[in-house]
Every structure is written in structure tokens, then in C-alpha cells.
C-alpha positions in Angstrom: -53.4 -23.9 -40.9 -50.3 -25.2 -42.4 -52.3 -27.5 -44.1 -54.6 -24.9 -45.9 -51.7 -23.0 -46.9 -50.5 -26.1 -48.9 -53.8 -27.0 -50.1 -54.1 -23.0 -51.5 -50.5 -23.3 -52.9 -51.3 -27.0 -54.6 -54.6 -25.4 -56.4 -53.2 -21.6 -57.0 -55.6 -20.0 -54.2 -55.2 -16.9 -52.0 -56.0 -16.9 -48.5 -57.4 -14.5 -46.4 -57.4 -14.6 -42.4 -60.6 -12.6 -40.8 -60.9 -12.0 -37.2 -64.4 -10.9 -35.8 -65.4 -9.3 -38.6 -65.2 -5.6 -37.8 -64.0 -3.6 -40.3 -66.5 -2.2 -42.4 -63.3 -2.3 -45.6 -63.1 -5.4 -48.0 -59.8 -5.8 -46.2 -60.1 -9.7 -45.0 -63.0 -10.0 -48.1 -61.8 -12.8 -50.8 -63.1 -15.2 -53.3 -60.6 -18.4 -52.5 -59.9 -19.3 -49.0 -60.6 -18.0 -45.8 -59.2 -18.8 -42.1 -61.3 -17.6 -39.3 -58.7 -17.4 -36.0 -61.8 -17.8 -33.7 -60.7 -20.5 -31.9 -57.4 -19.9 -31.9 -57.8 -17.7 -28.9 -56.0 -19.4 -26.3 -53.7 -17.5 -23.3 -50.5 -19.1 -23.4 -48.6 -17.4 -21.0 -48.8 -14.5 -18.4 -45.6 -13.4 -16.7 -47.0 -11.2 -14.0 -43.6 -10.2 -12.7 -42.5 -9.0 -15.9 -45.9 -7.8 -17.1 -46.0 -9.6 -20.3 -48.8 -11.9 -22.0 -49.0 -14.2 -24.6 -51.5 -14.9 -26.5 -52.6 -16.4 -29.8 -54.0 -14.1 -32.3 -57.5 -15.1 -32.4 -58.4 -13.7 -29.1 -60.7 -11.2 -28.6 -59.7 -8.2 -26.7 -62.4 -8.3 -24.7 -61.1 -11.6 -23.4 -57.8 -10.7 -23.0 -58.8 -7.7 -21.0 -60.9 -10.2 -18.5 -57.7 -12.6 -18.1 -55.3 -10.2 -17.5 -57.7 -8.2 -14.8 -57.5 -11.4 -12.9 -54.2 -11.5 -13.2 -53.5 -7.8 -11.9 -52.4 -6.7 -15.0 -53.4 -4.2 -18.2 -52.8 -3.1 -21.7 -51.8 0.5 -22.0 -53.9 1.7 -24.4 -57.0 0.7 -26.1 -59.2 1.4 -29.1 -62.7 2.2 -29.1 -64.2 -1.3 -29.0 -62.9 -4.2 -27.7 -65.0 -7.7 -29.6 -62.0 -7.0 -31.7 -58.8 -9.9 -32.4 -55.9 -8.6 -30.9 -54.4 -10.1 -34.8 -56.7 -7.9 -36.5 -56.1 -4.9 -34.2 -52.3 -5.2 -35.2 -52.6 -5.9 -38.0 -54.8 -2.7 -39.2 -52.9 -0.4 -36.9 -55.6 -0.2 -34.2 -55.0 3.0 -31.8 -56.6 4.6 -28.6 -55.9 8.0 -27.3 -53.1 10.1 -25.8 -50.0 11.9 -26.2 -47.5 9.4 -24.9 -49.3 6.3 -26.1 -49.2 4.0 -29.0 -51.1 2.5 -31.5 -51.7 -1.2 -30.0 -48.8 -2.4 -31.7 -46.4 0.1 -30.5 -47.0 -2.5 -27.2 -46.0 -5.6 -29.0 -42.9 -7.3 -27.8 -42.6 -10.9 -30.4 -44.9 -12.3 -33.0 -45.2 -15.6 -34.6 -45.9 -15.3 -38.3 -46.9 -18.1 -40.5 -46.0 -17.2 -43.9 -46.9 -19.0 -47.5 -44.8 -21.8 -47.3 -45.6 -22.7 -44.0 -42.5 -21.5 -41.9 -43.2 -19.3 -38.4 -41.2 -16.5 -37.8 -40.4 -15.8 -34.6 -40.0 -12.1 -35.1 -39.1 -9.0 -32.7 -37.1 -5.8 -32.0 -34.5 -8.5 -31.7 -34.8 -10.8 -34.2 -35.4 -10.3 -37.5 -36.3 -7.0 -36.8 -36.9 -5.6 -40.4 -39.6 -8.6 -40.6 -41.4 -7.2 -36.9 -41.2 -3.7 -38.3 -43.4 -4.5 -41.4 -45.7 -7.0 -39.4 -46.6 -4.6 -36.7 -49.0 -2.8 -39.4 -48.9 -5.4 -42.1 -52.8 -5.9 -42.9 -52.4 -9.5 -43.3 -50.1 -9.7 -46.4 -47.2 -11.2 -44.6 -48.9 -14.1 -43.1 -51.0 -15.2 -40.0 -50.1 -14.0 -37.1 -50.8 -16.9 -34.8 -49.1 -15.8 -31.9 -48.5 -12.1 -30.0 -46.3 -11.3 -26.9 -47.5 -7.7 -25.5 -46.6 -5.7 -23.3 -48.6 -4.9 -20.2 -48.9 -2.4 -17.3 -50.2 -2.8 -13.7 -53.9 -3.1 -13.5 -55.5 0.5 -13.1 -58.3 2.1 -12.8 -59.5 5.5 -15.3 -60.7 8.9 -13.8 -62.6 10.3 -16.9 -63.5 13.9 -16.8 -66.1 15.1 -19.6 -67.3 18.8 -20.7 -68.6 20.6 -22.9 -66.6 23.9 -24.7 -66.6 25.9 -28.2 -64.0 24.4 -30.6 -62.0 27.0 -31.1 -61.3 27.3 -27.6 -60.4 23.7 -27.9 -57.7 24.3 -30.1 -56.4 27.4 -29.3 -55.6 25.5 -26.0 -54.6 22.2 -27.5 -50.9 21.4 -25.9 -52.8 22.2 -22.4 -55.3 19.5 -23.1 -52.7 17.2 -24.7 -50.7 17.5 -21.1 -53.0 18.0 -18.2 -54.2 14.0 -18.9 -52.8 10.5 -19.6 -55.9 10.4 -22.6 -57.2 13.2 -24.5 -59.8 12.8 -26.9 -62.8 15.2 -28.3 -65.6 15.2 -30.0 -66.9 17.8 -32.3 -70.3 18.1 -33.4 -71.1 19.4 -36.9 -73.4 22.5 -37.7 -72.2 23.9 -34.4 -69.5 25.6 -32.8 -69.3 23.0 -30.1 -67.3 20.1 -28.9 -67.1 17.7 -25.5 -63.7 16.9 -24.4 -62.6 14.2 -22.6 -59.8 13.8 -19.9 -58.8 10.1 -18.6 -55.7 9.5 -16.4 -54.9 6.9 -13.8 -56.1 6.8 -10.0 -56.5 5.1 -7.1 -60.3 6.5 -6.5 -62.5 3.7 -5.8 -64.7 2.8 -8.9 -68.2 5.4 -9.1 -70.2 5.5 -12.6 -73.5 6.7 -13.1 -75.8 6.2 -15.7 -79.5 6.1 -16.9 -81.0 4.1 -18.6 -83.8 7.1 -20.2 -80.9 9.2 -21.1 -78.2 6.9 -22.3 -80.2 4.5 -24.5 -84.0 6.1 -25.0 -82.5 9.5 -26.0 -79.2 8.7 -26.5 -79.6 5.5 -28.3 -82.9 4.9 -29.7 -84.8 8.6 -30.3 -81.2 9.3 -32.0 -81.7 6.9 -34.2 -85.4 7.6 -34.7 -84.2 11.2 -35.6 -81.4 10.5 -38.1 -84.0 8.0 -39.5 -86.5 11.1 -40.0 -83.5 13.2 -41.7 -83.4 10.6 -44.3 -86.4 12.3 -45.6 -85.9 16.1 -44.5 -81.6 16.5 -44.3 -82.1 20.0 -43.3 -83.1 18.9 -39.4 -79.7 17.3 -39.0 -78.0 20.4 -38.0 -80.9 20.8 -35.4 -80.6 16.9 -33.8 -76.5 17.9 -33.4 -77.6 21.1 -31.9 -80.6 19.4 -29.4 -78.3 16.6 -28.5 -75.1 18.5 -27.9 -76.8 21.2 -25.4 -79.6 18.9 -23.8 -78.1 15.6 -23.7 -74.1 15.5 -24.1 -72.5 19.1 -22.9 -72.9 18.8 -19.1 -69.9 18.0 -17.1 -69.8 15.0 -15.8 -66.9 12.3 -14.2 -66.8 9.0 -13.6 -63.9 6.2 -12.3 -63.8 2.4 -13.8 -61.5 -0.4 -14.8 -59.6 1.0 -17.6 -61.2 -1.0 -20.4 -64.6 0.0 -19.4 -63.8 3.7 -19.9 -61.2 3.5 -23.3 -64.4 1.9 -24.5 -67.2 3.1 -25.6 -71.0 2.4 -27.3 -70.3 3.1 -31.0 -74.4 2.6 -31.7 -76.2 1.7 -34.1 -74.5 1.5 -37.9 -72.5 3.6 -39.5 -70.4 4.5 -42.3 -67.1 5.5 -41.1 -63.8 7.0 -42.6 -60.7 8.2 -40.8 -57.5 9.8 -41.3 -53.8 10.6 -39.5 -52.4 13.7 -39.7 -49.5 15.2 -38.8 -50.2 16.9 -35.0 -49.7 20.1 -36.1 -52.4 20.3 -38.7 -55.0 19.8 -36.3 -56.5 23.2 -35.9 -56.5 24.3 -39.5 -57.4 20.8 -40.8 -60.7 20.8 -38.2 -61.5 24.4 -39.3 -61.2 23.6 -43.2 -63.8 20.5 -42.3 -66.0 22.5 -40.6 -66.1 25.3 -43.3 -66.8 22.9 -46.2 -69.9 21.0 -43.9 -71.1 24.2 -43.4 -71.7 25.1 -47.0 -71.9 21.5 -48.5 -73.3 18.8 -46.4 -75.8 17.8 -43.1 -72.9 15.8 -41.6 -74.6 13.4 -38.5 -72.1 13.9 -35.4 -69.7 13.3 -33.7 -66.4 14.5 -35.3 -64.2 12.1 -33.4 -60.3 13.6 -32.5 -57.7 11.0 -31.1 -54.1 11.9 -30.8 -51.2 8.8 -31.2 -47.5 9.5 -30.6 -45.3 8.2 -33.3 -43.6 4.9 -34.0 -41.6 2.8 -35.8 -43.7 0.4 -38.3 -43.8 0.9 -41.8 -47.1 1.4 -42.6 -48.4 2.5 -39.3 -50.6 6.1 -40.0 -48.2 7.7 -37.1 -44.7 6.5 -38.6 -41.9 9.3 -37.3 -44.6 11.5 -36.4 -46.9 12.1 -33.7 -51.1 12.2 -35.0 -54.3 13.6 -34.9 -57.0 11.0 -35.8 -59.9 12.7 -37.1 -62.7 9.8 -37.6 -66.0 11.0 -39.3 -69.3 8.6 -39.4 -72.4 8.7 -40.9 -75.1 6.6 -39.1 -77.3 3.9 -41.0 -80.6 4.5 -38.7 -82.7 1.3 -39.1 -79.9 -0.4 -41.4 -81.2 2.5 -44.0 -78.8 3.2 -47.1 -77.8 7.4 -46.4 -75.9 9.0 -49.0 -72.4 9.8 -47.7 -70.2 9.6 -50.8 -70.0 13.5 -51.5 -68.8 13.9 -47.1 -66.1 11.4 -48.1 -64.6 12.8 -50.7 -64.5 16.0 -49.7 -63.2 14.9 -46.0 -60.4 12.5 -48.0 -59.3 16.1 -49.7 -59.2 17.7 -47.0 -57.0 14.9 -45.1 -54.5 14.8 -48.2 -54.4 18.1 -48.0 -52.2 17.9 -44.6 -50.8 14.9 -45.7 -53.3 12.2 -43.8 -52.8 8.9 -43.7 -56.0 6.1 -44.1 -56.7 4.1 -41.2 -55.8 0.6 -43.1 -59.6 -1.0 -41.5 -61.8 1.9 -42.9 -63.2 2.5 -46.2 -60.3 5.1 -47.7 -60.0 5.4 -51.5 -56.6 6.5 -51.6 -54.2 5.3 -54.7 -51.2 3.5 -54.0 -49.4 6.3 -55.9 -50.8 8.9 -53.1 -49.8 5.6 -50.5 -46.2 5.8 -51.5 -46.1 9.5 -51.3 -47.0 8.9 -47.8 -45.5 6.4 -46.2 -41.7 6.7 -46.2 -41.4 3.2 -46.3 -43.6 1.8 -48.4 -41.3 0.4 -50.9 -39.7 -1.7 -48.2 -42.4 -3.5 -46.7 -43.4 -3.9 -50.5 -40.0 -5.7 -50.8 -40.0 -7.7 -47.5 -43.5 -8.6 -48.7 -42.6 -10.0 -51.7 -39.8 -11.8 -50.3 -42.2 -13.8 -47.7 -45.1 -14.3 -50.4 -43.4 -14.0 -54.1 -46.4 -15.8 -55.6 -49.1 -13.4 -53.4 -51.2 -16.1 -51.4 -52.3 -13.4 -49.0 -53.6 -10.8 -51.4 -56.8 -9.8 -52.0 -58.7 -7.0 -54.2 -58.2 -4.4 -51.7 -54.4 -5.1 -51.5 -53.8 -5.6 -54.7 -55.3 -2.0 -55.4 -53.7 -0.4 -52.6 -50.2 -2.0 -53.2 -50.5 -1.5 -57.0 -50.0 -5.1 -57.9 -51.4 -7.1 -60.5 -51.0 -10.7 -60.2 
């Protein structure tokens, strides 16, 4: 890689790392050169005693979550999907679910970053900590992360708990859900006054998961998709799919025990547009009840509303810096890789986050201004500074950085 990096500095070019090509942003997207870490995706160490990995930045997470199974050992936390680089998961500010837990850097120990001229930083709470606290979220404008020492937990096993339960109810009793589990998350469902909820903690329980083939992927998968497809022509049947497949299909209790990876997952299906925001904890309720008015009286919104809750950290541009979030993620499917209109739903929903001072996730498609960034990141104008200082001449920007960091060269 060192080699690219001079090659782009002898003929003027920008690089750009990707990773497995997730993010539905033009954040990795550039013109000049590009570095794909997929082979750089080796386990270098595993210290089971002190429940530590390390890694280099290409690997999946997926892979990671296999090696350190076998090993006895867990991460913490994880996001939704998991064919994800651990790189591009820090870098973008990747999170999971619950109170007490992090965003998937909050469980980095040490990182090696490659910067423009070709140097590796060695880089931790330790050393050269102002450098580790911009290049926990950094979105690949420091350098390539080619290696990542994380933290990791005892091997455990999830008890999930799902049910069904009217919104407000949700809310009104929100601390109570935020404490009775290790990771809360709901799921509202638009055009109705109804949510699921679900509850995952640790246990000892052997593993017992059910599922069914007709209900999880023929209704749940494929007539879904068939139906959204069919709203394409008539919008006004969306509110009666969310209603159908929240009270027939989704709202019964149910429970199920797995390896922790196979429950903090989960099937995304088919494509999607997707947009989502950090707020502040407290906004929650009326944030979620401002959405739901304006989708009530503007817009056939597909479900689910997804809620996530992060505690806060330290990184400068993580969406949860000094301040404990609410993740509230909005999608809008793309049944049969069909173009649906979505643009009005976005801005709208970007208001409305703004409104309670929201912050973008960095690896969706947010519009925000870097004026409106800087408002909202306390310490934006420092990892601007630290970024210039390890890439003056701006080898790792792109379009989408540029924009965002208000650059011009």
C-alpha cells in the first residue's frame, strides 16, 4: 500500500480505501485510486487471557466473529449486519444496541494508521491519543487503517425476548425498557400506532430458535416485497401492508436463545434506501411523535422505523460524542431493484432530526452542510486540524468529504 500512496503522491491522485462495499453513501466513491482491504483480512493475534484480538482491517466481521467463537471469546456489541470490515465499521461509526454499550469503536484498544506519506501510527488511549480520538470515527480521511486491537468479552450466548405494544406505551415506559435488558431496540411501524420491542441479555440457556420457512421468507420476505412492489403503482395500500404485517405476521411474542452474533444480527431484505440519525436520549419521545405526525399527513412511509439507543463516548465525530443516543433509522425498500420516490420522507425526517439536534450516521445518505456539521459536533474543528496535519495535500479526500468538511482543494 505504501507503494500506491507514493505512486498517488508522484502523479497528484487521491485515494480512497473501500471495504465490502456496504454503504449505500458515496463515502469510499472516487475518481483516482482505490484500495480494496479484502485480502488484508488476516487474525494476527488472539490473547484469550486478556480477551483481546488483533486483526487487520480488511476482515469481515463475520469472520472475526467465527475466529473468536472458537477461541471462547466475543465482541460486545454489534451492528445489524456483519459482511461488514471491521475498518469500515470504525471508521463510519458503526453501532449496535443498548444502554451501556458502545458504538464498535468505543471497543477499540490500538490502531495502526497509514497516513499519506507512508508512516504507521501506532495510535491508542496511550499514545498519541489526540490521533486515536479522531481515528475512532475518522471516515477514512486520516489514512488506512491496516491494523485494529479490540476489545473482547467471554463468549455468550443472547436470550431475545420480542412483542408487540402501542408506541406510546413504549415511550411512556422508556427508562424501564432501557434497564430491564443488556439490548433494547424497537421497531415502529408507520400508519399505525404500533411497535415490536425487543429485549436481548446474556444467559446460560442452551441455544432454542424457531423459525419457518412460509412465514419468515414467503410472507416475510418475498409476498413483502411483492406488496411494496404493488404500492409502486397504488401508494395508498402501504399503510394497509404495515397494518397486515404488523398484526398477522410480526406482533406475537416470541423468544429465542443463540450465539450472540446470530441474534445482534439480523435479515435487512431486499433493497432499500436508508437514512439515519443520533439524537440526544432525551428527545426520543417527542422526536418519534413529530415523525409520526408529519407521515401521517404527508407520506406512505414502508416500515420499520428502526430505534437503537448507544451510550456516549469520546471520538470526535462519533454521532454519540458526550452524550448518550437514540438512533432512529428510516428505510424505504426498492422491491424488485424498482426506483421509489423517497426524497420528500428524507427531507422532512432530516428536519425533524435537526430539529433535536441529530447527528448523520457518517455511512448513510445525509445531506447535512458542514456548517450544520460544525454546529454539531463540538469537535469538529480539531479533527479538521489533526486531519490536515496527517494529509496537508488531501490524498484521502473525496467529493463527499470535501462537501461535508467544507474543503476545496
Amino acid at each position: 500500500m505504501d507503494l500506491v500512496l507514493a505512486l498517488a503522491r508522484f502523479n497528484n491522485r487521491t485515494v480512497k480505501v473501500v471495504g465490502n462495499h456496504h454503504s449505500p453513501s458515496d463515502i469510499a466513491c472516487t475518481d483516482d485510486y482505490m484500495i480494496s482491504l479484502k485480502y488484508m483480512n488476516k487474525v494476527l493475534e488472539i490473547n484469550v487471557e486478556r480477551k483481546i484480538a488483533k486483526v487487520e482491517g480488511g476482515i469481515l466481521i463475520s469472520r472475526l466473529n467465527k475466529v473468536l467463537n472458537e477461541n471462547g471469546l466475543g465482541l460486545s456489541v454489534l451492528g445489524s449486519v456483519s459482511d461488514i470490515t471491521l475498518a469500515g465499521a470504525i471508521s463510519t461509526g458503526t453501532h449496535g444496541t443498548g444502554k451501556e454499550f458502545a458504538i464498535l469503536s468505543g471497543y477499540v484498544l490500538q490502531l495502526d494508521l497509514m497516513t499519506a506519506d507512508g508512516t504507521i501510527h501506532t495510535v491508542s488511549m496511550e499514545k498519541e491519543a489526540e490521533i486515536f480520538l479522531a481515528a475512532g470515527v475518522a471516515l477514512g480521511a486520516l489514512g488506512i487503517i491496516t491494523s485494529i486491537t479490540v476489545q473482547c468479552e467471554p463468549s455468550f450466548r443472547l436470550h431475545e425476548i420480542k412483542y408487540g405494544m402501542k408506541l406510546y406505551d413504549m415511550l411512556d415506559n422508556l427508562h424501564i425498557h432501557l434497564e430491564s435488558s443488556d439490548h433494547f431496540r424497537a421497531m415502529w411501524y408507520p400508519h399505525t400506532d404500533d411497535c415490536l420491542v425487543f429485549h436481548l441479555s446474556r444467559t446460560s440457556k442452551p441455544i432454542e430458535r424457531k423459525s419457518s420457512w412460509f412465514w419468515d421468507y414467503f410472507i416475510g420476505f418475498f409476498m413483502l416485497q411483492f406488496l411494496y412492489w404493488l404500492s409502486s403503482f397504488f401508494p395508498s395500500v402501504v399503510p394497509w401492508i404495515n397494518q397486515v404485517y404488523y398484526r398477522h405476521v410480526h406482533s406475537a411474542r416470541t423468544e429465542a436463545v443463540d450465539q450472540s452474533d446470530r441474534l445482534f444480527n439480523f435479515n435487512c431484505l431486499f433493497q432499500q434506501y436508508v437514512m439515519e440519525f443520533a439524537i440526544p436520549i432525551e428527545e426520543t419521545a417527542v422526536t418519534l411523535y413529530r415523525l409520526k405526525a408529519w407521515i401521517e399527513n404527508n407520506f406512505y412511509a414502508h416500515l420499520p422505523v428502526e430505534i437503537r439507543f448507544v451510550k456516549a463516548d469520546n471520538f470526535y465525530l462519533s454521532p454519540c460524542y458526550k452524550r448518550a443516543s437514540c438512533y432512529i433509522n428510516i428505510v424505504m425498500y426498492r422491491p424488485f431493484n424498482k426506483k421509489i420516490s423517497y426524497e420528500k420522507y428524507w427531507n422532512a425526517y432530516e428536519d425533524i432530526m435537526l430539529t433535536a439536534n441529530g447527528r448523520p450516521h457518517w455511512a448513510k445518505d445525509y445531506v447535512v452542510s458542514s456548517q450544520q456539521l460544525q454546529k454539531s459536533y463540538p469537535c469538529f474543528d480539531k479533527f479538521l486540524k489533526i486531519r490536515k496535519s496527517l494529509d496537508p495535500d488531501g490524498m484521502f479526500l473525496n467529493k463527499n468529504l470535501r462537501k461535508a468538511f467544507d474543503l476545496n482543494f
